[in-house]
C-alpha positions in Angstrom: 91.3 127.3 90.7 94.1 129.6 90.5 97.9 130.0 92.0 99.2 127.6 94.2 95.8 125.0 94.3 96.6 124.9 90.2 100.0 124.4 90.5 99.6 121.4 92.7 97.3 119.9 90.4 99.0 120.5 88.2 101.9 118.5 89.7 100.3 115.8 90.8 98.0 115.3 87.5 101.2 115.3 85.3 103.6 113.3 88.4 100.7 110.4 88.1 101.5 110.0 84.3 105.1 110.1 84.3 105.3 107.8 87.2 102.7 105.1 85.8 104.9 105.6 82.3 108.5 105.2 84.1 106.9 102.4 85.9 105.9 100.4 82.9 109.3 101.9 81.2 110.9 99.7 83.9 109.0 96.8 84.4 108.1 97.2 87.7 104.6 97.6 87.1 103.0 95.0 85.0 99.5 95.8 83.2 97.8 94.2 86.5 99.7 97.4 88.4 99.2 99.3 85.6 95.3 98.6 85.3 94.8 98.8 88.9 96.1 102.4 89.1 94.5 103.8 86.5 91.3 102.4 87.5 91.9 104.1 90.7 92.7 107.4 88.9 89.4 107.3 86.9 87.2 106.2 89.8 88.7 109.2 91.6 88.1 111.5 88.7 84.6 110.7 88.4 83.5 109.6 91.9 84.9 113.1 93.5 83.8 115.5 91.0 80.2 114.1 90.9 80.6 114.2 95.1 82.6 117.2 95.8 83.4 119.2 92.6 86.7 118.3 92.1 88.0 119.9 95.0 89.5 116.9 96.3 90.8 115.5 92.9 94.5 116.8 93.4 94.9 115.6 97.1 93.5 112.3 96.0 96.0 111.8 93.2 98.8 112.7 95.1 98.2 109.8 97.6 98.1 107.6 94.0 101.4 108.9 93.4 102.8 108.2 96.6 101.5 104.9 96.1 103.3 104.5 92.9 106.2 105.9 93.9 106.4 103.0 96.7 105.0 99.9 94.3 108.2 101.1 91.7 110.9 102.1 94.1 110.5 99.4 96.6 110.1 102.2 99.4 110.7 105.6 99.8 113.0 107.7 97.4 115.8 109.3 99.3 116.7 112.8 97.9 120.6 113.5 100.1 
């Protein structure tokens, strides 16, 4: 994987971290929240790379971190 796919990954690899830290940083996500999500991280991780590779790792962890960024910010994040 190289350019933009990579980047992406990237993104969404090191967004799920940061957002599962600033949500325990917080206290809006207990170690239930916390559990759950990571649970769902590494089922991902090993259930689509055995299935499909790993091509649909990124897309799958970008739906977590909409997911987290809803369960922390009570909704969506408003950027203006």
């Amino acid at each position: 994987m190289t350019g933009a796919p990579l980047i992406a990954d990237l993104l969404a690899r090191w967004g799920f971290f940061v957002l599962v830290g600033f949500g325990w940083f917080r206290g809006d996500l207990g170690p239930r929240g916390i559990t759950i999500f990571a649970l769902l991280w590494l089922a991902g991780f090993v259930g689509l790379r055995a299935v499909f590779g790993g091509l649909l790792f990124a897309p799958y962890v970008a739906f977590l971190d909409i997911g987290l960024v809803f369960a922390i910010f009570k909704g969506d994040v408003r950027l203006m």
